[in-house]
C-alpha positions as CSV (number, residue, x, y, z in Angstrom):
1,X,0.0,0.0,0.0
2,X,1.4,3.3,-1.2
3,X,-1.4,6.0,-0.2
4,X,0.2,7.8,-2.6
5,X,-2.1,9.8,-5.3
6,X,-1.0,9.2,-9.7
7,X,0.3,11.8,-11.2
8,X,-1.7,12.5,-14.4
9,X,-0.9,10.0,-17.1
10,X,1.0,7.5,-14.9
11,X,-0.3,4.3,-15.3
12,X,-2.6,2.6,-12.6
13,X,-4.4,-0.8,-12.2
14,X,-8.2,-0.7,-11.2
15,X,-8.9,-3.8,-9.1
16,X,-11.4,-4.9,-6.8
17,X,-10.4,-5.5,-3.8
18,X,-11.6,-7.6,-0.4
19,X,-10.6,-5.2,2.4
20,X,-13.3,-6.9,4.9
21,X,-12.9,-10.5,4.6
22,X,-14.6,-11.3,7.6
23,X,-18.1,-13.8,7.5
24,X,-20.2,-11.6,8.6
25,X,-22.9,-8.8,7.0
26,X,-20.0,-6.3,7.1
27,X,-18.4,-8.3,4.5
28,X,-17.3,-5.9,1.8
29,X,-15.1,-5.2,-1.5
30,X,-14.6,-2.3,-3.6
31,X,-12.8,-1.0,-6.2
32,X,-8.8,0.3,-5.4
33,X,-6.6,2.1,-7.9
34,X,-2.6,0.8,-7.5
35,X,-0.2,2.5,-9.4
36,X,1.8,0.9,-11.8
37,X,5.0,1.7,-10.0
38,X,4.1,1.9,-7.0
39,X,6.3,0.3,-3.5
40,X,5.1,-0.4,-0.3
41,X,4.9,2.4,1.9
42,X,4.9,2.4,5.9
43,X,3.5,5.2,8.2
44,X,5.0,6.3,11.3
45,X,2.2,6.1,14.3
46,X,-0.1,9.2,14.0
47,X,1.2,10.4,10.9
48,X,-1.4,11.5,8.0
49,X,-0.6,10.1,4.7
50,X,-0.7,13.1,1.7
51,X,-3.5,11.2,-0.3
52,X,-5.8,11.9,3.0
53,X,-4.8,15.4,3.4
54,X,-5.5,15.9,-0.1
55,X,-9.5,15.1,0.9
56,X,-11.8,16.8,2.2
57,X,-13.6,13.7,4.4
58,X,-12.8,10.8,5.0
59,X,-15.4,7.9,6.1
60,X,-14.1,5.8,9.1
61,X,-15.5,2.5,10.0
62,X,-15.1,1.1,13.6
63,X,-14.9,-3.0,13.1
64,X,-14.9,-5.3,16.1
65,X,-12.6,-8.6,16.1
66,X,-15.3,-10.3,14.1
67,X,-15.6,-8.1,12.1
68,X,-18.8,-6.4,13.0
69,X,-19.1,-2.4,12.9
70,X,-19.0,-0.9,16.3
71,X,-19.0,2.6,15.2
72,X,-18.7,5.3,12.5
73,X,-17.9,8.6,11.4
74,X,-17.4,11.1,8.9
75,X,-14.8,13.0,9.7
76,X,-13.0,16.5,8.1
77,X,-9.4,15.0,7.3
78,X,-7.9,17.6,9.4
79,X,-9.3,16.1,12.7
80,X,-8.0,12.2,11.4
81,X,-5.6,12.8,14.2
82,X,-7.9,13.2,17.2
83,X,-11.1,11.5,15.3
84,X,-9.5,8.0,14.3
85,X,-7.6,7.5,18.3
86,X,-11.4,8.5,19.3
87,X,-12.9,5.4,17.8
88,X,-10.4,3.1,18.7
89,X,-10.7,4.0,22.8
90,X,-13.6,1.8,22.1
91,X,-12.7,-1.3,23.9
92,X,-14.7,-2.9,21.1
93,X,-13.2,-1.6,18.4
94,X,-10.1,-3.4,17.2
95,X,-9.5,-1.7,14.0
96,X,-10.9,0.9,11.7
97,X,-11.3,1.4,7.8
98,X,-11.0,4.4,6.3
99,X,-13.2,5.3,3.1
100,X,-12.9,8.4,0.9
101,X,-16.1,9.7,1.7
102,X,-17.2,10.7,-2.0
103,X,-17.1,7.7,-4.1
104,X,-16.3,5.3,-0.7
105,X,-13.3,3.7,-2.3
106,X,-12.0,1.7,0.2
107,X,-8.4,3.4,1.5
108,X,-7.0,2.0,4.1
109,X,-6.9,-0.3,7.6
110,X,-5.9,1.6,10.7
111,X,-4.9,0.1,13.8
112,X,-3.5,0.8,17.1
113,X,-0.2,2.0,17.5
């Protein structure tokens, strides 16, 4: 995962992709653009990656261990910092999704630190 927006012209893949694999209703896939040259990138705990600051909103998704949505909340990307470490004080929450809130491509799987 790069998180990483294409320049114009750069070559990208459109896939669909199964970013909640869990057997429950929650269940989901959608549609991810990977660039063709794209490497695997790694963020630092609490850092923003620039394809989320470049949004406006972004959709986060509270999932329990199973897989079941706890919680949810669109939030303005410039409060991803205190919004995303709200939703995980949930002792239920074990991870959270992040959708960009326009078309709701799926973006990304944040966990705890």
């Amino acid at each position: 995962m790069t998180l990483v927006d294409a320049e114009i012209g750069e070559s990208v893949l459109l896939l669909n992709y199964e970013h909640q694999p869990a057997d429950t209703p929650f269940r989901s896939r959608h549609a991810i653009f990977v660039r063709e040259a794209a490497t695997d990138t790694t963020f630092a705990p609490g850092e923003i990656p620039a394809a989320f600051r470049a949004r406006k909103f972004l959709s986060l998704r509270a999932f329990d261990a199973a897989g079941m949505m706890v919680d949810a909340d669109l939030v303005p990307t410039a409060e991803l910092a205190v919004a995303a470490p709200r939703l995980l004080a949930d002792p239920k929450a074990a991870y959270l999704h992040a959708h960009y809130a326009g078309a709701g491509c799926y973006a990304a799987r944040i966990d705890r630190a």
